[in-house]
C-alpha positions in Angstrom: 3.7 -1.5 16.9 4.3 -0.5 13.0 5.6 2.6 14.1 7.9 1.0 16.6 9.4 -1.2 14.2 10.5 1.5 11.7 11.9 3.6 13.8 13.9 0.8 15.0 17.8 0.9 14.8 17.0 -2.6 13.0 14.9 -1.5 10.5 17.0 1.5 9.7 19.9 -0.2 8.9 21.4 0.0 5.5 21.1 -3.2 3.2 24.4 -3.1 1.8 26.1 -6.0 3.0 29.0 -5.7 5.2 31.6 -8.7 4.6 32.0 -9.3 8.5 28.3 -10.4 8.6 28.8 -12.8 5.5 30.0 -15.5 7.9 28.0 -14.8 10.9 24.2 -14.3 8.8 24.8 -15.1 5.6 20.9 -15.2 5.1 20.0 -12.6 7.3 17.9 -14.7 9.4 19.5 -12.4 12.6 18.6 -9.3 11.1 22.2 -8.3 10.7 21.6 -5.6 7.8 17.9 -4.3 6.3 16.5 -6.3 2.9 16.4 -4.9 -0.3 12.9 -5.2 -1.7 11.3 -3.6 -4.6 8.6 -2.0 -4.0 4.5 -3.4 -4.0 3.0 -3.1 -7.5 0.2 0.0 -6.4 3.3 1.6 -4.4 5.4 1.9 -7.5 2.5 3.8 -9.5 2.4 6.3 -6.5 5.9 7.1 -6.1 5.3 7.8 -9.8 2.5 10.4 -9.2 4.1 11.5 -6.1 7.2 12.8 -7.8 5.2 14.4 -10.3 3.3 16.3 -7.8 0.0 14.2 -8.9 -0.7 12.1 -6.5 -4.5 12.6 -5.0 -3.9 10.8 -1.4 -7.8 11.1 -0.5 -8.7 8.1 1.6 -11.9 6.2 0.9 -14.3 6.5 -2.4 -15.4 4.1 -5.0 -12.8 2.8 -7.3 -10.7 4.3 -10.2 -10.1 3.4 -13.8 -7.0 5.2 -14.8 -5.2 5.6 -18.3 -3.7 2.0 -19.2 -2.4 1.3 -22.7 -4.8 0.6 -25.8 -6.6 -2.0 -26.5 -5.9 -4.4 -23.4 -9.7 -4.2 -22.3 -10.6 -5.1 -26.0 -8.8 -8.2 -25.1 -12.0 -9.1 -22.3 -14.3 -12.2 -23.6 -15.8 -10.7 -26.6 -15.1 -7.3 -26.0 -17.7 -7.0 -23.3 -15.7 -4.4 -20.6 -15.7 -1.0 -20.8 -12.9 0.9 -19.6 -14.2 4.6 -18.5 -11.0 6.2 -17.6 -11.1 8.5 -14.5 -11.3 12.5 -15.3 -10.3 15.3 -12.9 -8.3 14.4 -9.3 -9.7 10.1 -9.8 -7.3 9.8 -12.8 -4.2 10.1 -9.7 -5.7 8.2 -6.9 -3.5 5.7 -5.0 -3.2 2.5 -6.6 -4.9 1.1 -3.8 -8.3 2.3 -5.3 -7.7 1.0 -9.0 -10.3 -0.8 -10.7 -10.0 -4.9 -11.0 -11.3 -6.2 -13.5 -10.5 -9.8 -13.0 -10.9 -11.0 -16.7 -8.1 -7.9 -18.1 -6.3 -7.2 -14.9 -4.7 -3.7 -14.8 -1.7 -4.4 -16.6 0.5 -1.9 -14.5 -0.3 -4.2 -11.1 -0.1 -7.7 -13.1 3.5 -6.9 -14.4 4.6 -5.8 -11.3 3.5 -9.2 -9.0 0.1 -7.3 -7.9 -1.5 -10.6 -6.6 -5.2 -12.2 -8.5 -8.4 -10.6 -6.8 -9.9 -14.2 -6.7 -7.6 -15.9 -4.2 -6.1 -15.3 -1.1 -2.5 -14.0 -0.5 -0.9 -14.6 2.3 2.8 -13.3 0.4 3.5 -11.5 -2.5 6.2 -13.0 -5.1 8.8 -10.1 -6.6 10.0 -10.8 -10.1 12.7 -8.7 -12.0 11.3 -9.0 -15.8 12.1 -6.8 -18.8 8.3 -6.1 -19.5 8.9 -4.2 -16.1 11.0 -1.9 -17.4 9.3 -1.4 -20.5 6.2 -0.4 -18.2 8.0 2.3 -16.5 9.1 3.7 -19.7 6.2 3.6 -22.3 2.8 3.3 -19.8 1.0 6.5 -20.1 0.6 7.2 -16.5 4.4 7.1 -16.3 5.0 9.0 -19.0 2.7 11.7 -17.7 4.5 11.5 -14.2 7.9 12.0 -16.3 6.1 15.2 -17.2 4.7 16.4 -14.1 8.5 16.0 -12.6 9.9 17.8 -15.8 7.4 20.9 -15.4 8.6 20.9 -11.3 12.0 20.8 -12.2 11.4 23.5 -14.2 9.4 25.8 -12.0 11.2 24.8 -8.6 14.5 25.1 -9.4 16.1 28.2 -10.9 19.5 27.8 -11.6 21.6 25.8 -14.1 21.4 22.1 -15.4 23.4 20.8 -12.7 20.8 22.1 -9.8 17.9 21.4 -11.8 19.2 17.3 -11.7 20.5 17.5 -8.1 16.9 18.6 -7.8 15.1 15.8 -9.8 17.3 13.1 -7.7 16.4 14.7 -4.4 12.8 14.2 -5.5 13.0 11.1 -6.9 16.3 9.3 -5.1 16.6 11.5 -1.9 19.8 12.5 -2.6 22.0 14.5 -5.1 23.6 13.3 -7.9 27.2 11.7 -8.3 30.0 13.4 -10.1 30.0 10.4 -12.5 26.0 10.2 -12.8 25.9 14.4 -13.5 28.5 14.2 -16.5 26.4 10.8 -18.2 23.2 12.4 -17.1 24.8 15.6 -18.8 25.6 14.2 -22.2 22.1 12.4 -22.4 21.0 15.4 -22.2 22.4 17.5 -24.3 21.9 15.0 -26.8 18.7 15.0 -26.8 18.4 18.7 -26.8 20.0 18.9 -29.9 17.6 16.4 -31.6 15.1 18.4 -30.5 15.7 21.5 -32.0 15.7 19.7 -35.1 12.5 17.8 -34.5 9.8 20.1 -33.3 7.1 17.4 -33.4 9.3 15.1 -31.0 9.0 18.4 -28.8 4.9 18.6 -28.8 5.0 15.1 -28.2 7.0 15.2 -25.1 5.7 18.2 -23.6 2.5 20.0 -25.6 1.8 22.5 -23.4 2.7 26.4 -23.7 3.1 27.4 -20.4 4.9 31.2 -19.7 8.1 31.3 -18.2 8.6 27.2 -19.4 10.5 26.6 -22.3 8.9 23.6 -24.4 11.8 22.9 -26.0 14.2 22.7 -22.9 10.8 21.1 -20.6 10.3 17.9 -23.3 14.1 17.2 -22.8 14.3 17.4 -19.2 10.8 14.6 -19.6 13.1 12.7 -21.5 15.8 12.7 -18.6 12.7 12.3 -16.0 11.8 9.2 -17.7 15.2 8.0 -16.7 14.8 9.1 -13.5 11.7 6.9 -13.1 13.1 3.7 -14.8 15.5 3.8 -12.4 16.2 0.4 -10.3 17.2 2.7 -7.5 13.7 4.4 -7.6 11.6 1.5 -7.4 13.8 -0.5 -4.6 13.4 -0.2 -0.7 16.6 -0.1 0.5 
């Protein structure tokens, strides 16, 4: 049946709206056009990984306790949980498998509508909030994904900066970059390029390792663009 549906012309249908369907389903109650949804909290954090070329899609196990930011599970009832983050190929298992600790939820899931482990849920709620955005940017699971996809950009594609992003949005987007998004998408980074010659500790920040054949330098600004990449509306939206 799943399959069925989603390889239904229905399904597959763009979401843009068409203004000779504004009169006839204006709510889309006939199906006339596919819905735009963001998508599900653990979904979000594996596209992440995914793109990175992180992602651990084992099926089954115990649960996981990846990276979250410091000091949340110090905010437990008098300190009393212990957050063991996961080593080796656990530290990128689906978000499915994340640890819930109900009294310091995972704060990745919580700010992205992930429903409460105590009650049922017959329908999950979508909000649009700036902590969102500030999750994609600064959480260090998505700043490591930003470089994981910097470090494939690097080592997958060859040629110039212009292949190299056509590259990062066909990972990340599906599809190659606009004239208009290359030449901002340009400037960004050459921008930060040049601040980064200048700043070689911004440069071990971004990207610490010394790997042959990568340069640091050039790697920790394409993690700057990455992280772009990933905060993207278009990157977290079904549409």
């Amino acid at each position: 049946m799943v399959r069925l549906l989603v390889t239904s012309s229905t399904y597959r249908q763009s979401s843009n709206a068409r203004p000779e369907l504004a009169a006839k389903d204006p709510e889309n109650t006939l199906l006339a056009r596919q819905s735009r949804l963001r998508l599900p909290a653990e979904l979000i954090r594996d596209e992440a990984l995914s793109a990175a070329g992180l992602l651990d899609p084992r099926i089954g196990g115990r649960s996981v306790k990846p990276p979250q930011p410091k000091g949340v599970a110090e905010l437990a009832y008098a300190g009393s949980v212990k957050w063991d983050e996961s080593s080796g190929p656990d530290r990128y298992r689906r978000g499915l498998y994340i640890h819930f600790q109900r009294t310091v939820p995972y704060p990745q899931l919580m700010s992205f509508d992930a429903p409460a482990a105590s009650l049922a849920c017959p329908r999950r709620e979508r909000t649009n909030t700036p902590l969102q955005a500030l999750n994609l940017m600064n959480d260090p699971v998505f700043f490591e994904a930003a470089q994981g996809l910097a470090y494939r950009i690097m080592r997958e594609s060859a040629g110039g900066f212009r292949e190299r992003l056509n590259h990062a949005y066909a990972i990340t987007l599906g599809r190659e970059a606009t004239a208009r998004e290359a030449e901002r998408m340009g400037k960004y980074f050459d921008e930060t390029s040049r601040g980064l010659l200048a700043d070689p500790r911004t440069v071990a920040a971004l990207f610490p390792n010394r790997l042959e054949g990568v340069p640091q330098a050039e790697t920790a600004a394409w993690v700057a663009l990455s992280r772009v990449l990933l905060n993207l509306d278009e990157f977290i939206t079904r549409d």
